[in-house]
C-alpha positions as a LaTeX table, in Angstrom:
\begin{tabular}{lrrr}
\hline
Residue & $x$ (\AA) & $y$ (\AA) & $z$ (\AA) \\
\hline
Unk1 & 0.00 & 0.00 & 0.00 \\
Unk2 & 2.68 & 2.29 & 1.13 \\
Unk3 & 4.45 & 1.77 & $-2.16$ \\
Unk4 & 1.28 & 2.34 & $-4.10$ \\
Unk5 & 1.08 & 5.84 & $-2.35$ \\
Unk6 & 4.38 & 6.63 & $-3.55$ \\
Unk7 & 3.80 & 6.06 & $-6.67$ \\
Unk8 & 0.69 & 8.04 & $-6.89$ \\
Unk9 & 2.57 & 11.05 & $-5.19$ \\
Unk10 & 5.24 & 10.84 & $-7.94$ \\
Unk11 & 2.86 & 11.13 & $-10.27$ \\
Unk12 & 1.23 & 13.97 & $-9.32$ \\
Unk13 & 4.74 & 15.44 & $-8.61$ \\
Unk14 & 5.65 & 15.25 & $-12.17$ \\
Unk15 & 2.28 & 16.60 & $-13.74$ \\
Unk16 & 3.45 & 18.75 & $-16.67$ \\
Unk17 & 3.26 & 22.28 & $-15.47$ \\
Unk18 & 2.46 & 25.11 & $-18.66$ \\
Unk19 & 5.38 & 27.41 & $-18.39$ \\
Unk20 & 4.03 & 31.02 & $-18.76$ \\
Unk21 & 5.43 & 34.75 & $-19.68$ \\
Unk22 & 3.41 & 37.86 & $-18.70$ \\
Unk23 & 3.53 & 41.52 & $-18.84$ \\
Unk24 & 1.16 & 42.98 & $-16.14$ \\
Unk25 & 0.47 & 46.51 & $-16.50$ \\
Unk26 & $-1.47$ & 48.04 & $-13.01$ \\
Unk27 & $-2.92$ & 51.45 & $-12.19$ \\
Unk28 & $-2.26$ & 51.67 & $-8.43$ \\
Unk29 & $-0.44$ & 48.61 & $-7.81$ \\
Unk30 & $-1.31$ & 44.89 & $-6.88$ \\
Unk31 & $-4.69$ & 44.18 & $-5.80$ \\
Unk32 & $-6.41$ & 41.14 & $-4.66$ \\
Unk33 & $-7.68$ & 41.01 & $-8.14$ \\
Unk34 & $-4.07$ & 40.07 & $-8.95$ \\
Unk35 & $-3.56$ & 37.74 & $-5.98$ \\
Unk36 & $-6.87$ & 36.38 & $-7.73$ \\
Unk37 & $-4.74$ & 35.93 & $-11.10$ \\
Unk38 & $-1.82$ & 34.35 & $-9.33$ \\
Unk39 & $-3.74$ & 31.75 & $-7.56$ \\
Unk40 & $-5.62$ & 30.60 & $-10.28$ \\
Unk41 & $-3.03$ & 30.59 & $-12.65$ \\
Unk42 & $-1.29$ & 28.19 & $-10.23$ \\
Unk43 & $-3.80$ & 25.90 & $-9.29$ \\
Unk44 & $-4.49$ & 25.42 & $-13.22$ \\
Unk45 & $-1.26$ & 23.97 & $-13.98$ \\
Unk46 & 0.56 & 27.40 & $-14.70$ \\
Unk47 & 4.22 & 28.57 & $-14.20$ \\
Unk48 & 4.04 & 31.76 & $-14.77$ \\
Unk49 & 6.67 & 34.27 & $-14.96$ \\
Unk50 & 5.14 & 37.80 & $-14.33$ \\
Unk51 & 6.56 & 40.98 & $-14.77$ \\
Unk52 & 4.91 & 43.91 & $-13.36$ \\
Unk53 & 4.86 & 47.38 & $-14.30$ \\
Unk54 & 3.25 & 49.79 & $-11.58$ \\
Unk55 & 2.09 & 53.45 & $-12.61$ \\
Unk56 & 1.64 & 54.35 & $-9.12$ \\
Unk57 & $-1.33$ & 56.40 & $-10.53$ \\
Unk58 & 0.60 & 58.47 & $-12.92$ \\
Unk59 & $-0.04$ & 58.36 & $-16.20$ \\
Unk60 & 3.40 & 59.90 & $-17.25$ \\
Unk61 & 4.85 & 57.20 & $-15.24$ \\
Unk62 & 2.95 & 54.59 & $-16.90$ \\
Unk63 & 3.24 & 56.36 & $-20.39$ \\
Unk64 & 7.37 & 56.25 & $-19.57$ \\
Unk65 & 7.31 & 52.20 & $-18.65$ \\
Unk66 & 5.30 & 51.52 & $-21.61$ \\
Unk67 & 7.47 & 52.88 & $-24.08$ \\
Unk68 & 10.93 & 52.30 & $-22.42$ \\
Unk69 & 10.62 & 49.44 & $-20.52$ \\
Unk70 & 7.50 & 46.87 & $-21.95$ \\
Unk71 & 7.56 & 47.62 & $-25.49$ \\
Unk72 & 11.26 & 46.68 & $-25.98$ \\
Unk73 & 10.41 & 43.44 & $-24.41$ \\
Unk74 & 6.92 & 42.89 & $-26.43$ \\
Unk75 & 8.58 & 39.60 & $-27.98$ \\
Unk76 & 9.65 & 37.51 & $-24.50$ \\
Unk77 & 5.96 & 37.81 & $-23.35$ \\
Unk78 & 2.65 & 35.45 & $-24.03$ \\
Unk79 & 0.49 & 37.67 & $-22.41$ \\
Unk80 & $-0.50$ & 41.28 & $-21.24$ \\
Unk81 & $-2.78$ & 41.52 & $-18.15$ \\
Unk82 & $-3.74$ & 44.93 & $-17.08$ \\
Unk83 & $-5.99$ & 46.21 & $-14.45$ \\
Unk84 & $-8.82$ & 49.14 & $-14.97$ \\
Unk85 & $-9.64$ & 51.88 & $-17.78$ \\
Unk86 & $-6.75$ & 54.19 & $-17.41$ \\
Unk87 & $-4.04$ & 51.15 & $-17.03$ \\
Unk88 & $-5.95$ & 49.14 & $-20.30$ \\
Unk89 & $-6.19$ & 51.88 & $-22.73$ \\
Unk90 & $-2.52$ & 53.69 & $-22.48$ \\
Unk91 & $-1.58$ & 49.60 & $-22.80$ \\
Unk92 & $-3.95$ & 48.77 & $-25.77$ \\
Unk93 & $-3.09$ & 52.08 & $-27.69$ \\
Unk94 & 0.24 & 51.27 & $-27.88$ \\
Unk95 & 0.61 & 47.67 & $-28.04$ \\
Unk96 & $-2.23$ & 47.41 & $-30.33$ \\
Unk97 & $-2.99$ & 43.97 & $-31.83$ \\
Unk98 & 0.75 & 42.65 & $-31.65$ \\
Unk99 & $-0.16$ & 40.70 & $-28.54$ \\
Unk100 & $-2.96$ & 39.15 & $-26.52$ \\
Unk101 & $-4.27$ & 41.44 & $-23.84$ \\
Unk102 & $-6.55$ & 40.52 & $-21.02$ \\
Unk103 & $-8.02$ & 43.31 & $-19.15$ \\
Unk104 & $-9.02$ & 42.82 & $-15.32$ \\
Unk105 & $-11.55$ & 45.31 & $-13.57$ \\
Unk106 & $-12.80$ & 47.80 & $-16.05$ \\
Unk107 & $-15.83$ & 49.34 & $-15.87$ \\
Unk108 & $-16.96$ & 49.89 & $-19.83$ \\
Unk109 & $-14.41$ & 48.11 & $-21.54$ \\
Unk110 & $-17.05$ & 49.26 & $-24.75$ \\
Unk111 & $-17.34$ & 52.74 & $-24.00$ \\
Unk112 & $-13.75$ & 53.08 & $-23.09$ \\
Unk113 & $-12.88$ & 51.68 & $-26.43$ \\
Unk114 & $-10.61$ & 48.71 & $-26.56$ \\
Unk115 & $-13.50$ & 46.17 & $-26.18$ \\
Unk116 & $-16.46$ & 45.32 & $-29.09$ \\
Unk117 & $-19.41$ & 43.92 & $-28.86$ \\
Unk118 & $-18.95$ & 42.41 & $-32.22$ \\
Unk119 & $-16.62$ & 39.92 & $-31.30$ \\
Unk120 & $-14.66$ & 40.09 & $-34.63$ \\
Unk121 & $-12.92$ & 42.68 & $-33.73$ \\
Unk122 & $-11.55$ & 41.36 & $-30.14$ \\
Unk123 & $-9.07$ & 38.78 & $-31.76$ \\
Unk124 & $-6.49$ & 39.61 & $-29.62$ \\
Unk125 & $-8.24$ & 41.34 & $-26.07$ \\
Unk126 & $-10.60$ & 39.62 & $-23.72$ \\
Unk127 & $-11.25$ & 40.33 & $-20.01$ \\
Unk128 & $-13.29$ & 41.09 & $-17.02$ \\
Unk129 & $-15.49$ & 43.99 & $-15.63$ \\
Unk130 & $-16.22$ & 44.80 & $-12.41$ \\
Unk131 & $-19.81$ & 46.77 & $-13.80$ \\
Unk132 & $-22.61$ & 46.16 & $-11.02$ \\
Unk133 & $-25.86$ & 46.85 & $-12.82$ \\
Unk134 & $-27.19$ & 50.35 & $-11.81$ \\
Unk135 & $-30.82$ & 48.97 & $-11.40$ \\
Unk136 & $-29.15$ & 46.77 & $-8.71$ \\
Unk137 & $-26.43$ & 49.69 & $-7.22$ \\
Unk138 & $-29.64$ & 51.91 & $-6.62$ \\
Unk139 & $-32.36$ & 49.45 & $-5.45$ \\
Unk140 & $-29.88$ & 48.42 & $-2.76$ \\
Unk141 & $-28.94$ & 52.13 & $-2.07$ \\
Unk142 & $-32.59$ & 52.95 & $-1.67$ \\
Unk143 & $-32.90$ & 50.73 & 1.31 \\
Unk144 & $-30.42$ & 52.68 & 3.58 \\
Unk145 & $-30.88$ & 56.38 & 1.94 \\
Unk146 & $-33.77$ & 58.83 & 1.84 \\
Unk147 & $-35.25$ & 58.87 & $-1.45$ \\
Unk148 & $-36.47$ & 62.69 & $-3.35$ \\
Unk149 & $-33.08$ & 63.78 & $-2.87$ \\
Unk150 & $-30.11$ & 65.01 & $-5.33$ \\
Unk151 & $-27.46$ & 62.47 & $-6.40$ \\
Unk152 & $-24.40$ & 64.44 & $-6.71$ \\
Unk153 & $-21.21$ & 62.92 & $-9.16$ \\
Unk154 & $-18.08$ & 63.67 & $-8.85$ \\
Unk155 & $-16.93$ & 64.07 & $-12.50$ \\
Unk156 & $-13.24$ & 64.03 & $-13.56$ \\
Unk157 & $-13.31$ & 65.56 & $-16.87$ \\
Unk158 & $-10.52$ & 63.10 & $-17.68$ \\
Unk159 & $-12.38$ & 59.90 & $-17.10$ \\
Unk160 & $-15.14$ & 58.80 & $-20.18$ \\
Unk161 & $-16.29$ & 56.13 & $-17.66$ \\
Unk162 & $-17.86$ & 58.82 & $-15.39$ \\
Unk163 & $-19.74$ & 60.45 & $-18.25$ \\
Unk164 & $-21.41$ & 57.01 & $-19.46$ \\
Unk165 & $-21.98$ & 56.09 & $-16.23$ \\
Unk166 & $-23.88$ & 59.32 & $-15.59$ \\
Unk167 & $-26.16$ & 59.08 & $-18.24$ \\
Unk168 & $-26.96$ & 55.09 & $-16.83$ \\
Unk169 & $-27.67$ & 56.73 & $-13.01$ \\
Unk170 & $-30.03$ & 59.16 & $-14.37$ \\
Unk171 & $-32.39$ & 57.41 & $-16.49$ \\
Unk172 & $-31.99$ & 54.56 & $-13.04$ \\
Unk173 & $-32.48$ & 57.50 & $-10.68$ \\
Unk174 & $-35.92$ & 58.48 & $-11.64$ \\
Unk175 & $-38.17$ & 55.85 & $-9.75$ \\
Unk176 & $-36.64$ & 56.69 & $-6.85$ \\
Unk177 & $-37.12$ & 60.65 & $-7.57$ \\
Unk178 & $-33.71$ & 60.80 & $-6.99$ \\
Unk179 & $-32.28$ & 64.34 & $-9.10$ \\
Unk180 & $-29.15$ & 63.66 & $-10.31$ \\
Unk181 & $-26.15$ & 66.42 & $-10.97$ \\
Unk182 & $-22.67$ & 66.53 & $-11.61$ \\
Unk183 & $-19.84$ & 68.00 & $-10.07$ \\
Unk184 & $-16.50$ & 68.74 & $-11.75$ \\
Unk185 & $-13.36$ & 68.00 & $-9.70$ \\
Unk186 & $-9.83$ & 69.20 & $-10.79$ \\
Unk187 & $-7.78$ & 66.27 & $-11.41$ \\
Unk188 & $-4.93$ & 67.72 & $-9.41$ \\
Unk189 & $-3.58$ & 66.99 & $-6.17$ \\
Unk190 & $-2.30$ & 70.43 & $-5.12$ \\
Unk191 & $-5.89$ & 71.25 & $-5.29$ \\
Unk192 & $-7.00$ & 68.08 & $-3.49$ \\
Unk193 & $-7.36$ & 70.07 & $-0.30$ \\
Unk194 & $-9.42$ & 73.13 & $-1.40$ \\
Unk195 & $-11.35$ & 70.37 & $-3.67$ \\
Unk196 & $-12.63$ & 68.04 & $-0.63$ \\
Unk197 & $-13.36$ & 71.52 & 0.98 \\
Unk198 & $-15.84$ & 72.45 & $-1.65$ \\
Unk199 & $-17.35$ & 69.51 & $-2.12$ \\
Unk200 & $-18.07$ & 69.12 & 1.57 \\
Unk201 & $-20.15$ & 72.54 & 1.44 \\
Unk202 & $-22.10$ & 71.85 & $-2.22$ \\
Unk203 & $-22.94$ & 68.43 & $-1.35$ \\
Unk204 & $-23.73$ & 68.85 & 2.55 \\
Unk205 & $-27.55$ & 68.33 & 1.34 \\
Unk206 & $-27.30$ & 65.34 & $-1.09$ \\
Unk207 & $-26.17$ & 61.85 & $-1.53$ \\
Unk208 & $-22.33$ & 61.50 & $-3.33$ \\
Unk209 & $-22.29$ & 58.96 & $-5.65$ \\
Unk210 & $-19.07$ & 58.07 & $-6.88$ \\
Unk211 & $-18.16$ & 56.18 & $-10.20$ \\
Unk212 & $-15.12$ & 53.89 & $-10.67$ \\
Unk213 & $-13.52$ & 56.91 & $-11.94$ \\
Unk214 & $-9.20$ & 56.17 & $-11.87$ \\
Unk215 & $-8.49$ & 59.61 & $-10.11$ \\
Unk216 & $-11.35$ & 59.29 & $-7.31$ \\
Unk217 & $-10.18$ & 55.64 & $-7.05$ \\
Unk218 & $-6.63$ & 57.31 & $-6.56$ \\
Unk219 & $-7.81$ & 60.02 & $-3.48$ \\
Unk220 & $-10.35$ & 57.14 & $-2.37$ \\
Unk221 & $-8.82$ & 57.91 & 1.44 \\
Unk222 & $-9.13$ & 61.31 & 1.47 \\
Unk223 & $-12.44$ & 61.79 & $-0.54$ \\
Unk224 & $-13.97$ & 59.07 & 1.99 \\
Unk225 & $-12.85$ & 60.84 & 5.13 \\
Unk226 & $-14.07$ & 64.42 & 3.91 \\
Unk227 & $-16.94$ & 62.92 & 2.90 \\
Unk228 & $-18.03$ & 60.97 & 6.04 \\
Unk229 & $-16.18$ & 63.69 & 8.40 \\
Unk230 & $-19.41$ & 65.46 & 6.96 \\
Unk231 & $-21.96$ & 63.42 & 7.40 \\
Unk232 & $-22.81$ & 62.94 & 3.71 \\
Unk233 & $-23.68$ & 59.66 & 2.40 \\
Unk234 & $-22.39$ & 57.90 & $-0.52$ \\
Unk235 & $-22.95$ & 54.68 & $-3.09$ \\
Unk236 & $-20.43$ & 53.23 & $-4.73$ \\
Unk237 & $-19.69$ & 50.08 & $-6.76$ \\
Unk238 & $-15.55$ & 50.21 & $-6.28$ \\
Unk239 & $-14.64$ & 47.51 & $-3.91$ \\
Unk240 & $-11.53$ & 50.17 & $-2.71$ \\
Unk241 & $-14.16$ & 52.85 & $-2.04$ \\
Unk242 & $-15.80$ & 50.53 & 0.26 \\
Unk243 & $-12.42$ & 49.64 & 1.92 \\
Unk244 & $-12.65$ & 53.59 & 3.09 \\
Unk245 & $-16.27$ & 53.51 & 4.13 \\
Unk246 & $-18.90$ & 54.04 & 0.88 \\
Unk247 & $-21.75$ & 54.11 & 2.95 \\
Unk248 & $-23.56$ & 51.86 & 0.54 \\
Unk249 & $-21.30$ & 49.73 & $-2.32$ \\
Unk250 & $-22.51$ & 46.74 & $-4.00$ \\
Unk251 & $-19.34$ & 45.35 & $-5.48$ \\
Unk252 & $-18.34$ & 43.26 & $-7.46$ \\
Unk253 & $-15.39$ & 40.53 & $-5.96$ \\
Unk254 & $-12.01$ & 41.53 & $-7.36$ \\
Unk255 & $-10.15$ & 38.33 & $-6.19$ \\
Unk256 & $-13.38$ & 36.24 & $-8.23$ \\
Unk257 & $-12.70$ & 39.40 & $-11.49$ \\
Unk258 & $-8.48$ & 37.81 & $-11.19$ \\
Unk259 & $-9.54$ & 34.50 & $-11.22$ \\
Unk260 & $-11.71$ & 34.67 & $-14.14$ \\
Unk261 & $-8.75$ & 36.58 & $-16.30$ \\
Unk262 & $-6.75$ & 33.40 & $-15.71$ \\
Unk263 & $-9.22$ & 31.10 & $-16.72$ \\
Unk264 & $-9.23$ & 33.50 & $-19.81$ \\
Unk265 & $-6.12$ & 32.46 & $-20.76$ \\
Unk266 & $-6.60$ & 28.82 & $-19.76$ \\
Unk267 & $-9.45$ & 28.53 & $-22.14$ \\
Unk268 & $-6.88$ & 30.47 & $-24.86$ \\
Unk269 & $-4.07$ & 28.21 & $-24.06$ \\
Unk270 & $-6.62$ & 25.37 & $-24.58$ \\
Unk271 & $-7.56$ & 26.34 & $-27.97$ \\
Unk272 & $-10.79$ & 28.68 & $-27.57$ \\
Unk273 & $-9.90$ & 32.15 & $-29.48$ \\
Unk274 & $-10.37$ & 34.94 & $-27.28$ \\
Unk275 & $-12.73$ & 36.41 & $-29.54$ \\
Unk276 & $-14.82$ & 33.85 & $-28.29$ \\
Unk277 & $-14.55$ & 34.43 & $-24.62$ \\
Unk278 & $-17.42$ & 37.01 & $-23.42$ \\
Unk279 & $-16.99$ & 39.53 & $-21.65$ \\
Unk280 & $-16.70$ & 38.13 & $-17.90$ \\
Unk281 & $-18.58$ & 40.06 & $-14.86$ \\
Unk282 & $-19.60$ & 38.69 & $-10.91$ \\
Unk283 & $-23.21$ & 37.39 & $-11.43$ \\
Unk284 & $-23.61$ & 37.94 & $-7.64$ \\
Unk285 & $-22.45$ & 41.35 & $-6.44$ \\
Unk286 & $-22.05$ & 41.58 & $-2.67$ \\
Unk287 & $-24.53$ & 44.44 & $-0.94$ \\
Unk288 & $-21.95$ & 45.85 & 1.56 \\
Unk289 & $-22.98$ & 49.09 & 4.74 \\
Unk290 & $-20.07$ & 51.66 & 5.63 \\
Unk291 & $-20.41$ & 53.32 & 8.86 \\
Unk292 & $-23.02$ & 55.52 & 7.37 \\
Unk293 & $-24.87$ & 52.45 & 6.35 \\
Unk294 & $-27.83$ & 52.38 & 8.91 \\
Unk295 & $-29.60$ & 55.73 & 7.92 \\
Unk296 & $-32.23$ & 54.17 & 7.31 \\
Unk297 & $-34.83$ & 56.96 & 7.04 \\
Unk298 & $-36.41$ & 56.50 & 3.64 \\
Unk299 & $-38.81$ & 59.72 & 3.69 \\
Unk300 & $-38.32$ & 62.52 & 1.21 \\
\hline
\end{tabular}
């Protein structure tokens, strides 16, 4: 028996293990969607050698390692995983179609423009979005949050995603006579201070609700703590806005968005074109209450 055992454990020792090479491009560094990625790649049979490239939330930085650092290297690598819109596009624009790309946690991969919904023309991208539908964001936000009052968005003239998601709130925001409204933040963090300031005063009346927008994502501490410091409430669908107290988020599981971009390219390495792999998404979004979370008075 003992010898049989031995056997067996040899043979799993030696199981042929898919040696890997991957670029991954990130916004704000690693994430659990990337511990996610690692895992899975792992328990799937995959050796993967990654090499990461970190913007640290600058795009000149990331513009820099793109040019000087990845692209030099485009040849050694089987794969380019990137996280979110900002990290995805400045990747996809200049790596184009020379090599596979799988996106992780991006909002509108359509509307942001390096993803199609006719599938023809995703030959070489495929990935995963962290989009929670807005009938679901706001029918969870209306159980903790007065209704007949303004949504205000923070909108980063910078970031498309903000714009189209926007234009989803307000035609979601209407049953719940919810007014919605923008609000234009300068992208700058000199101004950061004197930004938070205003926003404290113009909003002190409404509900914030803040998009996956990069630079938000980026002053998530700060914009939080202003924000709850002044007793306004906020929805969110950003798991790292919820990590600094989103009064209501219903997010969508990074780690789960990671392991899905591996399977991606399992099912590529197994033979399925990535033009046929739809666009994957958390079919069960998790309903989590900041420590604004139990207003609960629902009257206009």
């Amino acid at each position: 028996m003992m010898a049989q055992l031995f056997v067996v454990l040899l043979m799993l020792l030696s199981l042929p293990t898919h040696a890997l090479t991957i670029a991954m491009v990130l916004w704000r560094g690693e994430t659990s969607a990337e511990a996610g990625f690692r895992a899975e790649l792992i328990r799937l049979g995959y050796q993967a050698t990654i090499t990461t490239y970190n913007a640290n939330q600058d795009r000149a930085t990331l513009a820099a390692m793109l040019r000087q650092q990845l692209e030099p290297k485009l040849a050694e690598y089987d794969y380019i995983y990137t996280f979110g819109t900002t990290a995805t596009a400045m990747t996809k624009s200049l790596v184009a179609n020379r090599k596979p790309l799988i996106f992780s946690v991006v909002s509108d991969p359509v509307g942001a423009g390096f993803w199609a919904e006719d599938k023809r023309q995703n030959k070489m991208v495929a990935g995963t979005s962290n989009m929670v539908p807005m009938a679901l964001q706001l029918a969870n936000a209306s159980k903790y949050l007065p209704t007949g009052k303004r949504l205000l968005v923070p909108f980063n003239p910078r970031e498309q995603n903000t714009r189209l998601v926007t234009d989803m709130l307000i035609a979601e925001a209407k049953r719940y006579h919810w007014h919605v409204a923008t609000w234009r933040i300068a992208p700058d963090p000199k101004r950061l201070n004197n930004e938070l300031q205003r926003l404290q005063v113009d909003a002190k009346n409404d509900i914030v609700f803040l998009a996956a927008d990069s630079y938000l994502l980026s002053i998530a501490p700060r914009l939080l703590a202003a924000l709850n410091d002044a007793g306004i409430p906020t929805i969110c669908s950003a798991e790292l806005f919820v990590e600094h107290g989103c009064t209501v988020g219903t997010i969508s599981s990074y780690t789960l968005l990671g392991k899905m971009a591996a399977n991606i390219i399992h099912l590529n390495q197994q033979g399925t074109p990535l033009q046929d792999i739809p666009l994957q998404l958390d079919a069960q979004p998790k309903l989590v209450l900041g420590p604004l979370g139990a207003l609960r008075d629902n009257q206009p």
